[in-house]
N, C-alpha and C positions, 0 to 999 in steps of 0.2 A: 504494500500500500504506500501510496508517496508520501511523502510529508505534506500539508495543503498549505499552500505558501499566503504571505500577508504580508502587505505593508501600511505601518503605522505613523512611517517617519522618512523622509531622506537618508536620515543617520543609517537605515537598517542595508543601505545601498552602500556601493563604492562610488567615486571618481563618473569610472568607464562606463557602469551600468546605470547612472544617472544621467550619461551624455546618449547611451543609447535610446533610453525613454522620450529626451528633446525631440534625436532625432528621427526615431521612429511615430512623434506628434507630426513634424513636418513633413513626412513619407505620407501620411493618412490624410494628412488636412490638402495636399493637392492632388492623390489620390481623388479626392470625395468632392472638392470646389465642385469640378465640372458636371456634377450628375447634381448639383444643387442649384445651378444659373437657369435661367428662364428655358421652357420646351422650344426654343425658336430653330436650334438647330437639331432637330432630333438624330437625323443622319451622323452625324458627328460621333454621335455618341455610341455608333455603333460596333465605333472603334477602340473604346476607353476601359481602361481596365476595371475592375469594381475595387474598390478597398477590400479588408479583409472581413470576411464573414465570419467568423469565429466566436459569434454568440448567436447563429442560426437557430431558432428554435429554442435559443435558450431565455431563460428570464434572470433577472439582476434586480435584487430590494433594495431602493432608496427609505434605510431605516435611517429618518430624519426627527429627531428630538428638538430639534432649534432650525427656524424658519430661515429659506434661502432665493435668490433670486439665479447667480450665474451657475450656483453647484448642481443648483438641481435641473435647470433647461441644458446646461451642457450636458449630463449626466443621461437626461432623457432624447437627448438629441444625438446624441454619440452611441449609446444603444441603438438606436433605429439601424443609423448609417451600418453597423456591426451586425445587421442582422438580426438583430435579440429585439428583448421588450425591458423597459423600467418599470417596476411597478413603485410605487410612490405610497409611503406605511408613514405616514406621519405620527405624530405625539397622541392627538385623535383619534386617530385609525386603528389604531392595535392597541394591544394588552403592554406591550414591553415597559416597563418602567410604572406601571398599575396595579396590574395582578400578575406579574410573570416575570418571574426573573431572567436576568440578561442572558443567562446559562439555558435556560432553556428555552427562550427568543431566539436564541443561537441556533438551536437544534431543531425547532420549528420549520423556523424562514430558512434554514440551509438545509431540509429538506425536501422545500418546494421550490428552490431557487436554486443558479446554478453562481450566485456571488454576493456578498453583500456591501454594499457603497452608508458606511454610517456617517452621520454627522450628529456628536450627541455632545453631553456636555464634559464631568469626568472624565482624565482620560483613561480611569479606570473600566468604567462600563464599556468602551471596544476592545481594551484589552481581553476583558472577563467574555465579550462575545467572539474574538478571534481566536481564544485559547477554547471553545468549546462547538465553534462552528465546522461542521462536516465540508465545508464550500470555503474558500477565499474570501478574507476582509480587506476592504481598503478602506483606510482613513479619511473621511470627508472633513472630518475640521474636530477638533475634541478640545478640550481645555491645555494643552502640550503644544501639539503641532496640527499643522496645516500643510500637508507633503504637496496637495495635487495646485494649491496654489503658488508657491514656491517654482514647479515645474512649468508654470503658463509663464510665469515672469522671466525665466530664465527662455523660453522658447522665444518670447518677446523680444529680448536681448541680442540674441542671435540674431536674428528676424531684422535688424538694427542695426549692425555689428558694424554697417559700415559711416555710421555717424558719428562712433568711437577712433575709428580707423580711418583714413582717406584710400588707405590702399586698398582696402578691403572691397571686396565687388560686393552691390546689393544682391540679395538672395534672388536664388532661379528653382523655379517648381522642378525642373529635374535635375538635380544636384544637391550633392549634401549640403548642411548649413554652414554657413560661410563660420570658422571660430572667431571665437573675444579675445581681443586683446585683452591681458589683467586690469580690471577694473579697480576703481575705488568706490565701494556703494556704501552711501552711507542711511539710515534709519535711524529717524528722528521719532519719539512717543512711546509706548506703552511697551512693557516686554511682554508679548505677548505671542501666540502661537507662528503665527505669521514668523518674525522675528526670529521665533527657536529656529524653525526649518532653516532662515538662510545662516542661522549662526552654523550651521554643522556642512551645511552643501556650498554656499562660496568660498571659503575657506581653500575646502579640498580641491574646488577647478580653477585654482588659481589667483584667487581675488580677497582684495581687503575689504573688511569691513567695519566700518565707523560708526558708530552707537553712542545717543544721547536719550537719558529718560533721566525723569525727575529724580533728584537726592529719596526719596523716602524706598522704605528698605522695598513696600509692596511692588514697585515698576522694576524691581531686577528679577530676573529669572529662575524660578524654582531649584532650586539643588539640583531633581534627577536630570535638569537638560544642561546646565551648566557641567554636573560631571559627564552627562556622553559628548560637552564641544569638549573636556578637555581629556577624556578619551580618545577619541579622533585626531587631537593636537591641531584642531581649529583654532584655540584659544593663542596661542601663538603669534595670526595675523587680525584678530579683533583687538579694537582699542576705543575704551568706553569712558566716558563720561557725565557730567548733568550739564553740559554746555552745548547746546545744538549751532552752535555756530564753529566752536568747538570741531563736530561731527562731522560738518559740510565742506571743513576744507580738501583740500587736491576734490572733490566728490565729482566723480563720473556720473554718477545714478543717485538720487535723493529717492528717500521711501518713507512711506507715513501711512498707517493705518489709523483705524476708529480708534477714540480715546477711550470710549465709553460702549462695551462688548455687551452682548445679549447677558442678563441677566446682572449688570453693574447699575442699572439706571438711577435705583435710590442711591448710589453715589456719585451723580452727574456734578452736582454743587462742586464738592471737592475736589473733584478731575479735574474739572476746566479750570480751579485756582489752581491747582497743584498744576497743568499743562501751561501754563500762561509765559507767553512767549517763545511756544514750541510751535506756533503756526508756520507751516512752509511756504515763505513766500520771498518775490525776487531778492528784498531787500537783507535777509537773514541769509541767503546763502551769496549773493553778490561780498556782505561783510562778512562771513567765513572765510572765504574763500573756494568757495567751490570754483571747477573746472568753469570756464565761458560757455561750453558747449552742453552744461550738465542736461538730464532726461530724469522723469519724476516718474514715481507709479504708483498708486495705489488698488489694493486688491478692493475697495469700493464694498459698501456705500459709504460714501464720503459726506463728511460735514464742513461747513466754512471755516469750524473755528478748528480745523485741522490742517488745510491747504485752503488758501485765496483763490479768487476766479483769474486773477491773472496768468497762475502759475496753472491751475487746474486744465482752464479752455484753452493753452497757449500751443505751439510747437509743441515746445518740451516735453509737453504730456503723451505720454503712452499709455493710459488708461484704458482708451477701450478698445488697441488692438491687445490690451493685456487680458482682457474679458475676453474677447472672441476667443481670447487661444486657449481658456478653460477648455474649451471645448475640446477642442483636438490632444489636448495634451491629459483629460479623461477619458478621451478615445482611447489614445495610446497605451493607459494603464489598464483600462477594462479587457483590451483585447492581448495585452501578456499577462495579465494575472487572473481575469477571470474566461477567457476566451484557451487560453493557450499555459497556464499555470507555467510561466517562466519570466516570472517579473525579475527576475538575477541575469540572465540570459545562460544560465550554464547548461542547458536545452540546447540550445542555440552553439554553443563554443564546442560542446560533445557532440555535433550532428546530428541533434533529435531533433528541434520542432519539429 
């Protein structure tokens, strides 16, 4: 019997198998464009390859505890293209977290499904239903990390590579993705899931990462994620601070998430004093220092008093090719871990797929 593989984090990956997930998003996402553009040329398409089918007949649970707008239309949108179905188990919908413990939520829905896509809150609860699920778990977002977000950003990056670069040619739908030069990214706000992910995955493909969050102890990062960046010897090229200006200097890439996370709202008051003067905007990173050419991203929904409309609406913004590329890049992950159980690629380097 295999082992039924999961991932919970970036961290649980390498380097190599983290660059294969980017690139196997951009393999899918031009794969799939052309069978998505208006029926005008139908002839055309008679020639086009399909993406991969690899959840044909199958079905994938979106076991959703905390409401979502890109996880879950990527999610259900990228199942199609795959062949498969989502089906959509909200907090509402099922027993999980009611009358049914996570252990045997687990054992249920993985044995009517052939995967399960959570986003819950603890990030105990996907633990306790990856360690008891018959099927593959993927991490939708938990109170830890945020893996499938981290991978849109980084696909975005590529995707861009040659904004960092002059020599770099803009990306071509058949060709691999153009590589990054080492970046400097820095994130400005809350330590919070988002955050963990790239603290453990830019690190290792090369890139520094620059971190400012408020002096109070709550904005720094749990113990168990702080000990796997400095397992990994991430911690190495992070360098952190309470000075977001601070953070911005040399900065390639500025990052900023909500300050105020599902389930924080009776501490809105205190956030925003305690965030005050963390808003990302020209003038704070112009007096950083950040690079002339710097790019901003937020994984969205976003508030004003997080990033300004200058900065938000401007060039610099990659926002919402950073959203579309949810998409393609939970393709990517549904069709190696729950399509093909080879989200490590060691399938793939032994000559199985």
């Amino acid at each position: 019997m295999s082992v039924v593989p999961r991932l919970m984090t970036l961290a649980d990956l390498s380097g190599p198998q983290i660059n294969r997930l980017v690139n196997h998003a951009h393999h899918l996402k031009h794969l799939s464009l052309p069978w998505l553009a208006p029926q005008q040329a139908t002839k055309k398409k008679n020639n086009l390859r399909m993406p991969s089918q690899s959840l044909f007949n199958k079905s994938i649970a979106l076991l959703f505890s905390k409401r979502s707008t890109r996880t879950r239309m990527a999610a259900e949108t990228a199942a199609v293209l795959l062949g498969g179905r989502a089906l959509f188990l909200g907090s509402s919908d099922i027993q999980f977290g009611v009358n049914e413990s996570p252990r045997d939520s687990a054992r249920v829905i993985g044995g009517m499904c052939e995967g399960i896509f959570a986003r819950v809150g603890a990030h105990e609860e996907i633990e306790e239903l990856a360690r008891y699920s018959p099927v593959p778990v993927l991490n939708a977002l938990s109170s830890f990390w945020h893996p499938t977000q981290v991978l849109a950003d980084l696909l975005t990056l590529h995707e861009h590579a040659h904004l960092f670069s002059p020599d770099t040619p803009a990306p071509s739908p058949t060709k691999p993705l153009p590589p990054l030069r080492p970046l400097t990214i820095a994130y400005v706000g809350d330590s919070a899931n988002v955050l963990h992910d790239m603290l453990v995955t830019y690190p290792r493909l090369g890139h520094k990462v620059r971190v400012a969050t408020p002096p109070q102890p709550q904005y720094n990062p749990p113990k168990p994620i702080w000990d796997r960046v400095v397992e990994l010897g991430c911690d190495k090229h992070i360098v952190w601070s309470n000075d977001p200006r601070e953070a911005v200097k040399g900065a390639d890439v500025v990052v900023t998430d909500t300050w105020i996370s599902m389930g924080q709202e009776a501490e809105k008051a205190q956030r925003l004093t305690d965030f005050a003067g963390y808003q990302i905007t020209e003038t704070l990173c112009r007096e950083g220092g950040a690079n002339p050419d710097w790019k901003f991203l937020h994984c969205l929904p976003r508030k004003q008093d997080e990033v300004d409309d200058e900065v938000f609406y401007s060039s610099r913004s990659l926002v919402f090719p950073e959203a579309d590329n949810r998409k393609w890049t939970i393709m990517a992950a549904f069709d190696l871990l729950f399509g093909k159980w080879d989200i490590t690629g060691e399938k793939t380097l032994k000559g199985g797929e």
